[in-house]
C-alpha positions, 0 to 999 in steps of 0.5 A: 835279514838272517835265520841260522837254522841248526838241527843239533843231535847229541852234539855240544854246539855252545862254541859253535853259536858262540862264534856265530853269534859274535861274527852276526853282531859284528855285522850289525845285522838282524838275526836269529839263532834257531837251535832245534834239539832232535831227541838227544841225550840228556846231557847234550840237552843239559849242555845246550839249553842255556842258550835259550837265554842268549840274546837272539838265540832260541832253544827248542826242544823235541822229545821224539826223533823227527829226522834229518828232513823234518826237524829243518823244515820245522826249522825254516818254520819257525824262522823270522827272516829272509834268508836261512843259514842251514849247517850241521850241528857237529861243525866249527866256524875256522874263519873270521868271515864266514857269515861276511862271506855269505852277504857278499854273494848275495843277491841270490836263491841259493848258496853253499859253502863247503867242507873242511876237515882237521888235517890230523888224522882221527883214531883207527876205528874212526879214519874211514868217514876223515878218510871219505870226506878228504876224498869226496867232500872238499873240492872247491866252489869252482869244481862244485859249480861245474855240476851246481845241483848234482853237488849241493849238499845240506851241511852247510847253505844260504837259502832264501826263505821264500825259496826253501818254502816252494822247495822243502825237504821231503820228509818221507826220506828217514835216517842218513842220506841223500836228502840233499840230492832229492832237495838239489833235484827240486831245486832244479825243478823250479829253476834255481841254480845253486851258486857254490863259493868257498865259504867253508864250515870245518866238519868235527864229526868223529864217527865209528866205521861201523856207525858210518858203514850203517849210515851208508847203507841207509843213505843208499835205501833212501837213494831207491826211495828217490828213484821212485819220486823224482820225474821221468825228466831227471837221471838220477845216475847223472848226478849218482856214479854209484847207480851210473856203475849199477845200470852199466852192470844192469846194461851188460847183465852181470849183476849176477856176477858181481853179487858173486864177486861180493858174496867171496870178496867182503870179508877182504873189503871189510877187513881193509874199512875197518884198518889205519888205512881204508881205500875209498876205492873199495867203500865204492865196491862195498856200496856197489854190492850193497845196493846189488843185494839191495836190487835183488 
C-alpha cells in the first residue's frame, strides 16, 4: 500500500519515523519506512541507524553525496509499494491525521500536501529562510490548485509508483534547487495533474542566511540548466516570476541598467538579509541580480 520515502542529510529523523510509524500502524495498513542517509556526519549516522532495526523500517546507507535527485530515485527503487510518500527529512508530523489525510484523497496520480512553519521567530542569522517560507510556502490547497504543476513542491508529496517510475527526477540537476519545477513540468507532460489538499508537514529547518543565500544561488544555476531541457512547448516564466521579470528587462534592454543598479545597491541589500528584519522584496531583487550577472 504505502512507501514513505525520506532522504535524511545531517538531520536526527528518529521523531520523525516515530510518529509516522505510529499513525501507519494505526491504520492497519501495509507499509514501509525507507530511510536513505545521503553521506551525513557521522553522528546523525550514529543517531539513525538504529532504526533499521524498527519493524517496517529500512536504513540505508550512502558514504558519497548522491544529491537531492538521485538519492529519491534511489529510493522510489527500492520501495515495495504502490504508493510513494516522499517528505524532507528536517520536518515534523503536527497532526494526528496526516497519513489518514493522504488515503482519503486518494483515488489519484499525484498529491501534495503543504508547508507549515513554528509561528516563533528563529534566531537573527537564521530569520531569512523562516522569513521566506512564511511568504512564498504556506498558501493553501486551494490557491496552490489555482496553478497545480507550476506549484508542486517536493518537501512533502504522495505519488503513485508507477507514476513516478515514467516521470522521475533528473539527476543532472546538482545541489538545492528547482528540482521540483523541472519534475512539475514532466508531470504535465504525461498528462498528470497534481491534486494539492491541506495536509501539511511542519518545516523545522533552521538555516544560516549565508547557507540559504548560497542554496539560492544554486537553485537559480539549476533554473538555467532547466531552461536548456525542458521543450519549446513550456514557458518557463509562466511558472517562474523571477525570469518572467528577467525577459521584461530582456524585452526593454536594461539588463545592462539593472546589473548597474546591482553593482552600486548590494551591499544596502545584503546588509538588510542579514538583519532581524529581511524584506522578501529585496531577496527577489538579490535573485534578480544574481541571475543578471548569471546571464552576462
Amino acid at each position: 500500500m504505502l512507501s514513505i520515502c525520506i532522504a535524511i542529510h545531517n538531520w536526527d529523523v528518529n521523531q520523525l519515523v516515530k510518529d509516522l510509524h505510529k499513525q501507519a500502524s494505526q491504520l492497519g495498513i501495509p507499509f514501509e519506512i525507507l530511510l536513505l542517509d545521503d553521506a551525513s556526519e557521522y553522528d546523525y549516522q550514529l543517531k539513525n541507524a538504529h532504526l533499521d532495526y524498527k519493524d517496517n523500517v529500512t536504513y540505508l546507507q550512502s558514504y558519497i553525496n548522491l544529491g537531492r535527485s538521485k538519492v529519491r530515485n534511489t529510493l522510489a527503487a527500492k520501495a515495495r509499494y504502490e504508493y510513494l510518500l516522499f517528505m524532507d527529512c528536517d520536518t515534523r508530523v503536527s497532526h494526528k491525521d496526516y497519513l489518514k489525510k493522504y488515503l482519503t484523497a486518494l483515488p489519484a496520480d499525484v498529491v501534495s500536501g503543504g508547508y507549515e512553519y513554528r509561528k516563533r521567530r528563529p534566531r537573527k542569522d537564521c530569520i531569512l529562510r523562516w522569513t521566506y517560507g512564511y511568504a512564498r510556502e504556506v498558501r493553501p490547497a486551494a490557491e496552490r490548485n489555482q496553478h497545480p504543476n507550476e506549484s508542486f513542491s517536493t518537501f512533502n508529496f504522495l505519488i503513485k509508483k508507477k507514476i513516478f517510475e515514467k516521470v522521475k527526477f533528473n539527476e543532472t540537476l546538482q545541489g538545492y534547487g528547482h528540482e521540483d519545477t523541472l519534475f512539475g513540468l514532466e508531470l504535465e507532460d504525461h498528462g498528470i495533474i497534481v491534486k494539492h489538499i491541506d495536509n501539511t508537514l511542519r518545516h523545522e529547518v533552521v538555516c544560516p542566511t549565508k547557507t540559504f543565500l548560497q542554496q539560492t544561488e544554486n537553485s537559480i544555476d539549476n533554473l538555467l540548466k532547466i531552461a536548456e531541457l525542458v521543450k519549446p512547448t513550456h514557458s518557463l516564466e509562466k511558472s517562474i516570476a523571477l525570469l518572467r521579470t528577467y525577459q521584461k528587462l530582456k524585452k526593454l534592454r536594461i539588463v545592462w541598467l539593472y546589473r548597474l543598479f546591482y553593482k552600486i545597491s548590494k551591499k544596502i541589500i545584503l546588509k538588510n538579509l542579514y538583519s532581524a528584519r529581511p524584506k522578501i522584496r529585496l531577496f527577489d531583487l538579490y535573485k534578480l541580480g544574481y541571475l543578471c550577472e548569471k546571464r552576462r
